[in-house]
C-alpha positions as MATLAB code, in Angstrom:
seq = 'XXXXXXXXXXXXXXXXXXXXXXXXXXXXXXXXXXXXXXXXXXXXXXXXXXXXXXXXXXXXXXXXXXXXXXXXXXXXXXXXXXXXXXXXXXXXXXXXXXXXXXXXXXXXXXXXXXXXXXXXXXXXXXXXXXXXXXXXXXXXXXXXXXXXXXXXXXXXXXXXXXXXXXXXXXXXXXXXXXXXXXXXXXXXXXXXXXXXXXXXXXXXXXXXXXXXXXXXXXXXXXXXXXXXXXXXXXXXXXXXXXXXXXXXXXXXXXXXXXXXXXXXXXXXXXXXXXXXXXXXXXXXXXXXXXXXXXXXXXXXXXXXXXXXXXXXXXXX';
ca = [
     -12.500   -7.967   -2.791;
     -13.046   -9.071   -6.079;
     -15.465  -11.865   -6.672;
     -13.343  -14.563   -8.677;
     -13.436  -18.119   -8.596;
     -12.214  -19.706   -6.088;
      -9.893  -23.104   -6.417;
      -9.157  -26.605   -4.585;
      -7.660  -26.515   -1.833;
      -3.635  -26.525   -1.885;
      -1.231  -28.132    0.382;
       1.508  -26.327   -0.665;
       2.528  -23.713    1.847;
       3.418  -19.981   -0.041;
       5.623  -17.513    1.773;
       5.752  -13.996    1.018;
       2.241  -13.791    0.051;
      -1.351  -11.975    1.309;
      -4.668  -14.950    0.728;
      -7.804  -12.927    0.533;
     -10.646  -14.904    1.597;
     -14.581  -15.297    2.048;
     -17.201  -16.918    4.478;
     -20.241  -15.696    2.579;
     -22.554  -18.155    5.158;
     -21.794  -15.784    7.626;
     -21.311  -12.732    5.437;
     -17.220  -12.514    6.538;
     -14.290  -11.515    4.216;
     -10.517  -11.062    5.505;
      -7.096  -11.367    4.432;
      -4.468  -13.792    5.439;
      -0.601  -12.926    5.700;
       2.605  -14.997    5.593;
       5.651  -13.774    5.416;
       8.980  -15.396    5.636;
      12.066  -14.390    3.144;
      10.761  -10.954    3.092;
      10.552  -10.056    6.730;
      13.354  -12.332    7.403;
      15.408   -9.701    5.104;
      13.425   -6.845    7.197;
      14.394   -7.283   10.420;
      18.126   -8.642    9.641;
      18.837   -5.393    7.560;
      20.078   -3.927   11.475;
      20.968   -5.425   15.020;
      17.736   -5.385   16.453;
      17.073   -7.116   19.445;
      14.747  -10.038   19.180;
      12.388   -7.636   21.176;
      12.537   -4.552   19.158;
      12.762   -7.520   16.059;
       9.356   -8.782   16.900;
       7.390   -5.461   17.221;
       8.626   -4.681   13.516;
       7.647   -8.030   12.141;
       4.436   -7.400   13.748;
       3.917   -3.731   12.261;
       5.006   -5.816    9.044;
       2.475   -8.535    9.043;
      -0.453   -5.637    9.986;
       0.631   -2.969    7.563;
       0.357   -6.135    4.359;
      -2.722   -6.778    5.599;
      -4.365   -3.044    5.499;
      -1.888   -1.687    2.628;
      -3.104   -4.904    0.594;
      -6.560   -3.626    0.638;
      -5.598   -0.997   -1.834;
      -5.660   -3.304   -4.668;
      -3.471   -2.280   -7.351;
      -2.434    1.033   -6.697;
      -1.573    3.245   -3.866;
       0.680    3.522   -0.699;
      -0.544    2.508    2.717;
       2.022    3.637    5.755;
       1.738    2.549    9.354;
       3.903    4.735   11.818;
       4.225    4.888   15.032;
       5.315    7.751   17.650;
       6.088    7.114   21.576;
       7.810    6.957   24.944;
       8.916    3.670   24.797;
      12.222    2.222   24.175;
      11.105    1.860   20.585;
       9.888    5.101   20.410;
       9.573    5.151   16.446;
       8.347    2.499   13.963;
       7.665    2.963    9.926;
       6.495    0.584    7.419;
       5.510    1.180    4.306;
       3.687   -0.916    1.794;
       3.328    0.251   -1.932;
       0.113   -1.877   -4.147;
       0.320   -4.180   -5.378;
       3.110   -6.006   -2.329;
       6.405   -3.562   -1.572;
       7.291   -3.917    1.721;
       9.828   -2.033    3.950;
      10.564   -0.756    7.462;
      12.361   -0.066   10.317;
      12.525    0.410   14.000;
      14.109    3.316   16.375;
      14.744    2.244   19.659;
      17.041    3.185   22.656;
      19.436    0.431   23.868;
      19.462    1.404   27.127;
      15.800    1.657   27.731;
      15.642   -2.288   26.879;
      15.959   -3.691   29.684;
      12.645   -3.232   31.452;
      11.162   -4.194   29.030;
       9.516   -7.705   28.740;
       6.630   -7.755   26.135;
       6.590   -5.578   22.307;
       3.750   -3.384   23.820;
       5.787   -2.568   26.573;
       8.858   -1.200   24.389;
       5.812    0.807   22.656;
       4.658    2.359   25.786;
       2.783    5.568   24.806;
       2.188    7.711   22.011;
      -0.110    7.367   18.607;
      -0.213    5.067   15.916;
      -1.062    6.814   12.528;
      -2.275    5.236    9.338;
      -2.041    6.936    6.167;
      -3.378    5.740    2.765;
      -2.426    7.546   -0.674;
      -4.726    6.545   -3.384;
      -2.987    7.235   -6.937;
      -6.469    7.198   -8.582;
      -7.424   10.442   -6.813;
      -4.469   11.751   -5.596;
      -6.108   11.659   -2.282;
      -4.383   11.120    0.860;
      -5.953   10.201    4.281;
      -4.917    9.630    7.579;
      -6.109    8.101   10.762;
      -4.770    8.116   14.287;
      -5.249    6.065   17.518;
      -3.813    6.818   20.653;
      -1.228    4.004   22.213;
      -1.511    3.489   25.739;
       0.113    0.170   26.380;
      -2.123   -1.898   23.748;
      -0.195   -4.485   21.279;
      -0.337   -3.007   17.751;
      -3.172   -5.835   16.996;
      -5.298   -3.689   20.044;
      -4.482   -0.414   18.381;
      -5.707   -1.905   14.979;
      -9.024   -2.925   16.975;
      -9.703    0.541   18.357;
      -8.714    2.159   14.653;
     -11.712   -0.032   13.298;
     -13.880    0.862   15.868;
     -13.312    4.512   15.952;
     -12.979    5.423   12.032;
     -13.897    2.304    9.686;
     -16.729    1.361   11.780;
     -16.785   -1.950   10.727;
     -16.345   -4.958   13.308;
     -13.227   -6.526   12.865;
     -10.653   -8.994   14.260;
      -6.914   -9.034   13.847;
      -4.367  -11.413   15.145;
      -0.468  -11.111   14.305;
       2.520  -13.430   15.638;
       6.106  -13.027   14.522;
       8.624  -15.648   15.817;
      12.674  -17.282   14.637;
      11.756  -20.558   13.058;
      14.376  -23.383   12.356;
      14.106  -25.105    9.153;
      16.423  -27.237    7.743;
      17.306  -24.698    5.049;
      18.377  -22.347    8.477;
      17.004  -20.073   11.191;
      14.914  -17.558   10.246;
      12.261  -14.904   11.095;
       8.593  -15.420   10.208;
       5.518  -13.378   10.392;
       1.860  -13.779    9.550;
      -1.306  -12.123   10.113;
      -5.150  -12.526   10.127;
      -8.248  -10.053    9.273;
     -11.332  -10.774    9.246;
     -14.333   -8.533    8.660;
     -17.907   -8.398    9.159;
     -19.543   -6.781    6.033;
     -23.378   -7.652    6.094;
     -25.606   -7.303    2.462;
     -22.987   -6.708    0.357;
     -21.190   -3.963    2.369;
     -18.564   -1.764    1.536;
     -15.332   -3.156    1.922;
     -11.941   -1.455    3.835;
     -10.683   -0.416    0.670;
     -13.245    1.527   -0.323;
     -13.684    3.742    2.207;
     -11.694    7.103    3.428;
     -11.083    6.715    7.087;
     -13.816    7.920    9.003;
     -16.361    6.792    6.450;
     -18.900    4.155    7.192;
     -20.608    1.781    5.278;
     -24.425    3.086    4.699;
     -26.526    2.815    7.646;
     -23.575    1.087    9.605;
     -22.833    1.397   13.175;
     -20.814   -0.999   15.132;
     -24.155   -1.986   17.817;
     -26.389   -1.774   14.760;
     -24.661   -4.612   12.583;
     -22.686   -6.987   14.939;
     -24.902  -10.236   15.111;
     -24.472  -13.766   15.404;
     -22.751  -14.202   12.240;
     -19.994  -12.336   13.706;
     -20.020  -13.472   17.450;
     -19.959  -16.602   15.754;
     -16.642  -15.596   13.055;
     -14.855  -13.386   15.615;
     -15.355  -16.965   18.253;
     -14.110  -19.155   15.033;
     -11.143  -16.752   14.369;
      -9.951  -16.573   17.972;
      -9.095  -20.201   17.851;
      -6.053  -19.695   15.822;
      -2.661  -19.903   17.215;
       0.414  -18.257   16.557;
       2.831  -21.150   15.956;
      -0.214  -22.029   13.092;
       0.146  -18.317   11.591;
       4.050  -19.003   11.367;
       4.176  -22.550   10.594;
       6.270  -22.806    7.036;
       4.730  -26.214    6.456;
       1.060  -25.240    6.830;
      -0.042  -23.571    3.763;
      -2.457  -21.040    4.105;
      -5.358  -22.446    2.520;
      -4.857  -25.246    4.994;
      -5.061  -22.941    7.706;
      -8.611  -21.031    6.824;
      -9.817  -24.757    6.726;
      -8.984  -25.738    9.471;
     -10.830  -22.500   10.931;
     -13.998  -22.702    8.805;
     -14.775  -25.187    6.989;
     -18.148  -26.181    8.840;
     -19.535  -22.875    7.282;
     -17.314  -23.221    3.730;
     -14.620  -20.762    2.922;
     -13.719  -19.622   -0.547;
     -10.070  -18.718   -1.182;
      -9.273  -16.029   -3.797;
      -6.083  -15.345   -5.917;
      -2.453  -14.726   -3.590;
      -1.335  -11.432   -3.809;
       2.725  -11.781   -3.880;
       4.539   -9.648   -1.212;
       8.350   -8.440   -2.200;
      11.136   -6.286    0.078;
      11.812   -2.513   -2.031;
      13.095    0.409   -1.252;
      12.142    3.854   -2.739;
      15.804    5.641   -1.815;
      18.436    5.781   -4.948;
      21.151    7.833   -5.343;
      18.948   10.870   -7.379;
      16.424   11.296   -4.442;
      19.664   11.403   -2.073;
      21.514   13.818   -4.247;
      18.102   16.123   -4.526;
      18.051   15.555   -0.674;
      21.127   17.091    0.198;
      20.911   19.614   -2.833;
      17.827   21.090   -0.832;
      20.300   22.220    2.014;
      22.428   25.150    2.796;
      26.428   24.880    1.770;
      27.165   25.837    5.436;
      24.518   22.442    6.336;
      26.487   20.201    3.522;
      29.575   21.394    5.214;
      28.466   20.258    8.657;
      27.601   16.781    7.427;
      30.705   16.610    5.640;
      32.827   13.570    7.446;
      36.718   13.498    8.206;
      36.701   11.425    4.838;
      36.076   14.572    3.049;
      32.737   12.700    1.701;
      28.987   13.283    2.524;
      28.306   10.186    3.549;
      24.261    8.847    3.734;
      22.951    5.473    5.020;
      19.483    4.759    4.311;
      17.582    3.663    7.464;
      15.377    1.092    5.322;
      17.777   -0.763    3.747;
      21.109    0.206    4.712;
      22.371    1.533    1.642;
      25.260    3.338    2.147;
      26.309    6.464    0.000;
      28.911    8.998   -0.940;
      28.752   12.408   -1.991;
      31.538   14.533   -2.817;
      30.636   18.425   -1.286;
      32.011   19.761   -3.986;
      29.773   18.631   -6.466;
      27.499   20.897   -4.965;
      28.896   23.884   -5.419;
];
């Protein structure tokens, strides 16, 4: 996290945006989410089922607040593959704030289920980062075996970053007098002692020097990770609580410094040249089985619902 000055404190609330922050006192940096247009646009884009609706503005809300740790550059995915009635779920961020994804999920499987990490049931959750500076891409993969996605995140930290850390998410339909509306937001915080190595700069499965989770964990973070707890959802969604506000109200006996918002935008990567080289990369007798009663190829984009037309003939 780059060290630049920090500013007063604003009232203003700021959707759509990622607030890195600092509590050098107790040697703690993190990264605060809000998102409300973007997501909003997110999990609209199909007819999700408030259920199925808040698991994907939860993978939303966690996958800004890893992805963002690439800086500039890079693609972070989060993807998840299970038994549950949402048996699939994709997001992808691109540095320096894209944001898409969507959700797979059986209708009839709905039913029985009353909480998001019930729909997930069991299965894997796999992060992958692709660093454009290197070319390098890197994976890492947690088992799912009932946990909420803010659980999985805990075990990923523990198993590959090594670094103690604490995550909260809440996603909820907020009325505002502009409308109704979904909202998501998101906390990290991090306990980096001396100057250690931050999320971003590490591969997964690499460890700051000398770090192991017993070794490092002190009071400093018993007493951040007690400090973060406190939070509440209805605070992380609130529209009219700005987010410096908000890390205040959580710190501010051992001084927080705020750093520059990172902006966070809806994108999609398909077009109709990716498409075309798509279906190009199949057999005649393949095109010819996708080929509607229309006459037409026709190509919906699970993201964001495009919908497109090929002719088969142009093919040939």
């Amino acid at each position: 996290m780059a060290e630049t000055p920090s500013r007063i404190v604003s009232g203003e609330a700021h959707d759509d945006s990622v607030l890195p922050f600092a509590v050098e006192r107790l040697d703690l940096r993190g990264r605060l989410v809000r998102l409300g247009p973007t997501v909003d646009s997110i999990l609209t884009k199909d007819a999700y089922p408030p259920l199925v609706a808040r698991l994907l503005g939860e993978a939303a809300a966690l996958t800004v607040l890893l992805g963002s740790l690439l800086e500039s550059h890079g693609r972070f995915q989060l993807q998840t593959r299970s038994d549950g009635a949402v048996d699939m779920l994709v997001v992808d961020y691109d540095a320096p704030g894209r944001l898409r994804g969507y959700a797979r999920w059986d209708e009839g499987r709905l039913a029985g289920a009353a909480t998001p990490q019930a729909l997930l049931g069991r299965g894997h959750l796999g992060l992958t980062i692709e660093r454009e500076e290197d070319a390098a891409r890197y994976q890492g993969v947690v088992p799912l075996e009932g946990e909420s996605l803010a659980e999985a995140a805990h075990m990923y930290f523990r198993q590959s970053e090594q670094i103690p850390s604490f995550v909260k998410l809440a996603v909820a339909e907020v009325v505002t007098p502009a409308g109704r509306g979904w909202r998501a937001g998101g906390l990290l915080l991090q306990y980096l002692p001396h100057g250690g190595a931050a999320v971003r700069d590490l591969a997964p499965g690499d460890a700051p020097a000398g770090a192991g989770i017993e070794e490092t964990v002190d009071d400093s973070w018993d007493e951040g990770r007690a400090l973060a707890a406190t939070i509440e959802d209805h605070e992380l969604v609130d529209p009219g609580l700005s987010g410096e506000r908000l890390l205040y109200r959580l710190f501010h006996e051992r001084g927080v410094k705020v750093f520059p918002e990172r902006d966070v935008a809806e994108f999609c990567r398909c077009s109709d040249e990716r498409v075309e080289k798509l279906l190009r990369s199949f057999s005649a007798e393949d095109r010819a089985y996708m080929t509607g009663d229309d006459g037409k190829i026709g190509v919906t984009c699970e993201f964001c619902r495009t919908k497109r037309s090929f002719d088969p003939g142009d093919f040939a």
